[in-house]
Structure formats: structure tokens, C-alpha cells
N, C-alpha and C positions, 0 to 999 in steps of 0.2 A: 435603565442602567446602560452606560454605552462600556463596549469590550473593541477592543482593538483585536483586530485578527491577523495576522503575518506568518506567511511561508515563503519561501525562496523557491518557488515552483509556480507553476501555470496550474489551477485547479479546472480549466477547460479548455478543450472539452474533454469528459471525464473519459479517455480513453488509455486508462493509466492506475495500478495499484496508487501512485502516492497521489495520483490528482483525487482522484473518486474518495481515499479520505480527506483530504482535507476538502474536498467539494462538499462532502455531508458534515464533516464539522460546522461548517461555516451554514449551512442548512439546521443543524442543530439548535444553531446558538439564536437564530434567528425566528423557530417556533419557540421557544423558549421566548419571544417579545424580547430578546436584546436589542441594543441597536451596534449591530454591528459594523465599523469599517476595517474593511477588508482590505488589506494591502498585498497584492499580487502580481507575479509576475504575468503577462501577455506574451508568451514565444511565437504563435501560431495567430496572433492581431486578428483575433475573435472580436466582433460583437460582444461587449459585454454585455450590451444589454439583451441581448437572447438569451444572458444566466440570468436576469434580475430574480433576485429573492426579498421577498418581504422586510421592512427593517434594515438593509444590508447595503452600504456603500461602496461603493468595488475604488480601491487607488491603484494602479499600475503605474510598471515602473520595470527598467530594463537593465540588465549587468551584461561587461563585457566579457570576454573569456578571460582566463586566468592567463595571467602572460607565466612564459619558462618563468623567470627566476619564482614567481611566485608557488607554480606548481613542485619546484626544487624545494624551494625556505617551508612547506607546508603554512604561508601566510593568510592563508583562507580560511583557516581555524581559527583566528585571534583578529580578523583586521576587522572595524564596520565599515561598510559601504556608504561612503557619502548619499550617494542616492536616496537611499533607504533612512538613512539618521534626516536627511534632510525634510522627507517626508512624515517622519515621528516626529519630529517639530512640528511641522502643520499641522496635524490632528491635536498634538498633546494642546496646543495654542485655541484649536476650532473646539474641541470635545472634552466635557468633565471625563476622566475615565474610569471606570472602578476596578480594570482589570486587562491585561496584555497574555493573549495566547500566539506564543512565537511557536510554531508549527512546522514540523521537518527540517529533517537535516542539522546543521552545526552554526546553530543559531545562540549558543550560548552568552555570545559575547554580545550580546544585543542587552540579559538581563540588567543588569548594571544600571544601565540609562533610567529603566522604569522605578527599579527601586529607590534611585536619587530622587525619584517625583513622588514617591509614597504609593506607586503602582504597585499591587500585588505580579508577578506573571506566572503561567501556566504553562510549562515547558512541554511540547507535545514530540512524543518519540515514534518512529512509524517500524525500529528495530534497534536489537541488541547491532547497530551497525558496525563498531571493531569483532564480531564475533562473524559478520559477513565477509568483511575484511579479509580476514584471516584464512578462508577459505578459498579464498582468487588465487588460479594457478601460478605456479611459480616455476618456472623452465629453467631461469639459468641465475644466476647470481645476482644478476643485476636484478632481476624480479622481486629476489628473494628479498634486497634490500629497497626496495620501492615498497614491497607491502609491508616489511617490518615496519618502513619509516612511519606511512599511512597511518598504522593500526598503533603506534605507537602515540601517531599525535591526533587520536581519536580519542586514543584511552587519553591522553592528557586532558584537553577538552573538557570533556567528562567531569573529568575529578577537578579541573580548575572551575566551571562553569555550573554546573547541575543543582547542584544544593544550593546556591544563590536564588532558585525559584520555587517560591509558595508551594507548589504542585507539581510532579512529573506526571506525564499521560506514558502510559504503554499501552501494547497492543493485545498481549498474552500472559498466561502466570508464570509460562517461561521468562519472557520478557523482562516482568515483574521480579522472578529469582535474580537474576541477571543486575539489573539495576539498585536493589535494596542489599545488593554485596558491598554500595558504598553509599548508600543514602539511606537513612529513615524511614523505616517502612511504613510511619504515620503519611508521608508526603510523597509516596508513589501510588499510584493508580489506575487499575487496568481499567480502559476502556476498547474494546473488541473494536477491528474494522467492522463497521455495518452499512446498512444500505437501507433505501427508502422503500418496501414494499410497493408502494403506490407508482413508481419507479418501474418496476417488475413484474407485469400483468401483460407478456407477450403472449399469442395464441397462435404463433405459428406453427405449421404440421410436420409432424416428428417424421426424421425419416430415417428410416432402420438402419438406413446405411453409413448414417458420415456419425463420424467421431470428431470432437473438437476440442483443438487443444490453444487455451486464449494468452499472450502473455507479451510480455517486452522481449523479444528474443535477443535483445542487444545487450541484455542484461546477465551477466556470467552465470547465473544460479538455473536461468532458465534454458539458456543454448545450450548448458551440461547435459541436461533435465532430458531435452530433443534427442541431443546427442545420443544419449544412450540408450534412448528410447527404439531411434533408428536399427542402431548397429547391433541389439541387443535383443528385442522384443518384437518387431516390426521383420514380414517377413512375405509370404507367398500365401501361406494359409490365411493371414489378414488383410492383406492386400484383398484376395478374393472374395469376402466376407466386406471389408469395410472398405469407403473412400475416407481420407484422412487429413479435415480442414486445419491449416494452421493462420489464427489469424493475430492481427498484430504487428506494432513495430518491429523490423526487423527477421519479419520471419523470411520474406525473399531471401533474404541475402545469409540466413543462418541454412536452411535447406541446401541453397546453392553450395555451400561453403562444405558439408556435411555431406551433400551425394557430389556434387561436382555435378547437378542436375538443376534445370528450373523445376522440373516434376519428376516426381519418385514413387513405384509403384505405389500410384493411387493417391501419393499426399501430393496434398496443392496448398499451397503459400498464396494468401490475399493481399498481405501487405498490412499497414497501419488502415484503421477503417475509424470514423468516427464514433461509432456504437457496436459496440460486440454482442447487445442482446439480441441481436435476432440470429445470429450465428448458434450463439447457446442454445435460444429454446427450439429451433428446428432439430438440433442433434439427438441422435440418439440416447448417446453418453457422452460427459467432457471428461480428456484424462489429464492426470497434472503427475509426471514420471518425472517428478525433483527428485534430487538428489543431496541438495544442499541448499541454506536458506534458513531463515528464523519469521518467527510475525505469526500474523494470521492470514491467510491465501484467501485475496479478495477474488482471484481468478474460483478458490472454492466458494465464495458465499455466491459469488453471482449464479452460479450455476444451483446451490438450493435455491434462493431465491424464486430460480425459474423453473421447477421443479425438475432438473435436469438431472440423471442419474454419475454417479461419481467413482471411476475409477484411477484409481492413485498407490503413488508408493506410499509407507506410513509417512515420509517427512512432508509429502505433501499435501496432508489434512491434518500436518499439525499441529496443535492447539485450537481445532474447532470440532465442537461439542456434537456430537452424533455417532450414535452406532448403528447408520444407514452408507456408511459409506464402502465399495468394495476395496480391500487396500490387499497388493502384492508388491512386498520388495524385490521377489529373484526374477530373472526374464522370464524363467519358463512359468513362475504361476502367471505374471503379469499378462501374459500371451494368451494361457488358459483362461484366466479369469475372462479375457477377452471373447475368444470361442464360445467361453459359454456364457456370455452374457447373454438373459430374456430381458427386449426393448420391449417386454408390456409389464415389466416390475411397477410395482409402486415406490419404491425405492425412491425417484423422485419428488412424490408426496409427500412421504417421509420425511425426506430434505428438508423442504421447504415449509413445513412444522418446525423441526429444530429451529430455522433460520430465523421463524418468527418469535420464536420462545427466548431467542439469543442476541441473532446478530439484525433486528432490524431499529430502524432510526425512532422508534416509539418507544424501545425498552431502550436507548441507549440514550436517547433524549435526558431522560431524569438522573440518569447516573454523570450523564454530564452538568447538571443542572446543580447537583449534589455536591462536587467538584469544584465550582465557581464560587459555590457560599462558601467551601472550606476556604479558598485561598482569599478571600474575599472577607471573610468575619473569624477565620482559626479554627475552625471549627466545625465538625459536619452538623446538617439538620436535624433534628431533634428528634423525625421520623425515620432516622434508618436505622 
């Protein structure tokens, strides 16, 4: 059975919540014996072939930035990309298909094409995103009506585009609530970010001291997250007790920006790094002090994964399943909770039980699998 795969993103390398899922989507589909081709953006003119996966044909293909009038007209909700349409012709022309999963972002207007060809597609959502939207500061007026605009012609999207496909993918039962306010709750379905266990088997040596905090720092939800984490919980007593890894895009330049420092008692900024798993499992504990945000916090799976202990506010664990995690929302317990953290807890253990009971790519495999038949014969299998 061949499935077309597409996102509007670079899935490598996986140094990124939205790449790492749709990197193990496309891993999924692919132990599953599809034959998958993959239509992907290259940002970072990777080696494809250092991702080869089994089954799995990789197309790349490149966009330019949005010019003003387009990012004024919100035109990048509704327009197809030559590029792209160009390249769904060659496949649809090379490959019987029995099924199109268009993956991240405001890809709605792609459905259309597939259903004129008798394609089922499988709309894949990585958030409630006008509910992210709505969240990005707003300073002065002119803010106020750029996000209105945004969140506006997000919610249009949505409601013009969604229910056109066989299947929607979410990430949470939040998520889930969120999206079956205007679709069918037969045709939405959570599938958890997860990860490949077999992925996740670093034995670096834990050190009592560094704490680590993994993320896109250029992204509003997470420089918030820092922000307050800094100003707010982060002090002389932790300093002297922890050193304080921030790794990731954008962390230079958000620390910078936040002390007016390259280095700040005891935190240090890496920068964008290719692989965050050895940063995780060397640490003591990873914290994630969000403040704002939807999904599931792939920065928390990777850290059960790697049995790594979890301190966080409530928002930022979530919708992920465990009652191993330490969560403080005020500064002063988040600082406590800090103090008295024992770096010989099992707590990490813990973790990474849940991670495999939930969120890893062998339990997610079959519910994706389950998914496919529905949008694919009407129907789920006969065994759930």
C-alpha cells in the first residue's frame, strides 16, 4: 500500500518538537510495511540519505518566504504552492495511492486535490494552533490586530478546510476537545507525540549538578517559560547548588536578551546542537517552567524516555500520563521543589515506564495503523 507523506517542514535533523514528530510519523508508517513517499522540506541541505528508512522515499522541495503583501492578505492559509502541487502530480502519475497524510501546519487546502482523485487524506495537527495564537503578547494595537488577524484566519482555515479529510490526527484529549467543537468526533483521533525507545538508550553519567532545560527558545511559549523562570525562581541559592544547561535554538540570543549576559549565574546557553540526547541523559533533572502552550511536551517525553527526572509547572506536563513528575506552579515552591530535589530518586525509572506504556513508537505504531484503515475502508478494525 503506497501513502504519501507531506509536511511543510524539514523532519531532519530531528532537533525540533515539530521535526521529531513528524520524523517518527513517517518511521511509523514505514514499520507498518507502507511504502511511503515522503515529500519534505531540506532547510539545513542534509544528507537525506543519513535519514534512509526502510520503505520510505524522501522528495524535497524548497519555499520562499512569504513576501509583505502576502503576510498582510493572510494568503498562506488558502494559496497551493506550485512547487508542491507540482510534485503531487509526479507521485500521483508514479504511485497507485491509497492514502495522503498532509502533516503540520495549514495544509488544509492541499485536501481537495486528493479527494478529486478518490484519495482518502489524513489531516495531521501537532496543536490546538489559533489557541497558541492567541496567547502571543500583544504590546500595542497594532499587535493586538496582527494576532486578531492571524487567529482569525486560522479559525477560518479550520472550519473551511478540516472536515474535508477522512481523519484528523491530534496530539492530546485536550487537543481532541478542542477540535471535535466542530468536527465529528467519529473522524478525530488522538495520536500522542512519541518516540522510538530504541532511539533512547544513552548511558551517559548523571551529574548532580547541571539541570537542563531543552527547547526552541525563539519560540514565544518557551522564551516566556525562561523568562520567568530566570526572574522569578532562579537565584543565588540555585546557582550555588546547580549549573544551569540551556540547549537549543535560540537559547544564546534569548538568555542574552533576558540577563543582558552571555552567562548568568551558572546558566550557560549551547546554542542549536544536533542531538539534545546526551545533554538530557547526563543531567541531573530537565525543567520545562512553561507558562503557556497546548500539545504534548516532546521536550517531556524525551527526558522519560531517557529516564531523566522531571521538574515542571503543571502546563508543562500537560497531557502526558504520569504521576512521576515533580510539578510547582509558584516560584517559591518551584525553587523549593528545586533544593530539595534527591538526584538518586527513581523517579526517572518511573518515567520512563510510563513513556513506554504510552508515548513510545511500538504502542503508537498500531493506533496509527488503526487510523489508516479507518480513513482508508470507513471504518475501524474489527479488533479494537
Amino acid at each position: 500500500m503506497n501513502i504519501l507523506f507531506f509536511t511543510d517542514i524539514s523532519p531532519f535533523p530531528q532537533n525540533g518538537g515539530e521535526r521529531i514528530r513528524s520524523y517518527y510519523l513517517i518511521k511509523a508508517l514505514s514499520q507498518l510495511g507502507y511504502e511511503v513517499i515522503a515529500v519534505v522540506q531540506n532547510v539545513e541541505k542534509v544528507d537525506v540519505q543519513k535519514y534512509h528508512l526502510p520503505n520510505v522515499t524522501f522528495y524535497t522541495y524548497e519555499t520562499k518566504p512569504f513576501d509583505l503583501l502576502t503576510r498582510i492578505t493572510g494568503k498562506q492559509y488558502f494559496q497551493r504552492s506550485a512547487t508542491v502541487m507540482s510534485i503531487f502530480e509526479e507521485v500521483c502519475r508514479d504511485y497507485p495511492l491509497a492514502a495522503a497524510i498532509l502533516d503540520y501546519g495549514y495544509v488544509g487546502h492541499y485536501i481537495s486535490y486528493f479527494r478529486q482523485k478518490q484519495i482518502p487524506v489524513i489531516l495531521g495537527t501537532h496543536n490546538a494552533q489559533p489557541m497558541i495564537t492567541w496567547q502571543l503578547p500583544s504590546k500595542n494595537i497594532v499587535d493586538k490586530l496582527r494576532k486578531w488577524q492571524l487567529f482569525s484566519m486560522e479559525k477560518l482555515h479550520e472550519r473551511m478546510y478540516f472536515n474535508k479529510a477522512a481523519a484528523v490526527l491530534v496530539v492530546s484529549e485536550d487537543d481532541n476537545a478542542y477540535h471535535t467543537r466542530f468536527l465529528p468526533k467519529q473522524k478525530v483521533f488522538t495520536v500522542p507525540n512519541f518516540l522510538d525507545a530504541k532511539d533512547y538508550h544513552f548511558t551517559g553519567k548523571k551529574q548532580q549538578r547541571v539541570l537542563v532545560m531543552t527547547a526552541n527558545f525563539g519560540v514565544y511559549m518557551n522564551f516566556a517559560g525562561l523568562k520567568w523562570f530566570i526572574e522569578n525562581v532562579w537565584d543565588d541559592d540555585l546557582a550555588g547548588k546547580y549549573d544551569l544547561w540551556l540547549v537549543g535554538r535560540g537559547s544564546k540570543e534569548a538568555l542574552k536578551q533576558i540577563t543582558g549576559k552571555e552567562e548568568y549565574r551558572n546558566i550557560v546557553a549551547f546554542g542549536k546542537v544536533d542531538d539534545v540526547k546526551w545533554y538530557i541523559s547526563v543531567a541531573s533533572a530537565v525543567i520545562i517552567p512553561l507558562v503557556h502552550g497546548s500539545g504534548t511536551r516532546l521536550k517531556c517525553l524525551e527526558a522519560m524516555a531517557l529516564s531523566t527526572p522531571i521538574i515542571s509547572t503543571r502546563k508543562g506536563v500537560e497531557g502526558v500520563k504520569s504521576h512521576h513528575f515533580i510539578v510547582s506552579d509558584e516560584p517559591a515552591a518551584f525553587k523549593q521543589s528545586l533544593l530539595a530535589f534527591d538526584p538518586e530518586t527513581d523517579k526517572g525509572a518511573r518515567l520512563r515506564e510510563d513513556f513506554l506504556q504510552e508515548y513510545s513508537l511500538d504502542v503508537n505504531r498500531e493506533r496509527l495503523q488503526q487510523i489508516v484503515h479507518y480513513a482508508v475502508r470507513g471504518k475501524m478494525p474489527a479488533y479494537v
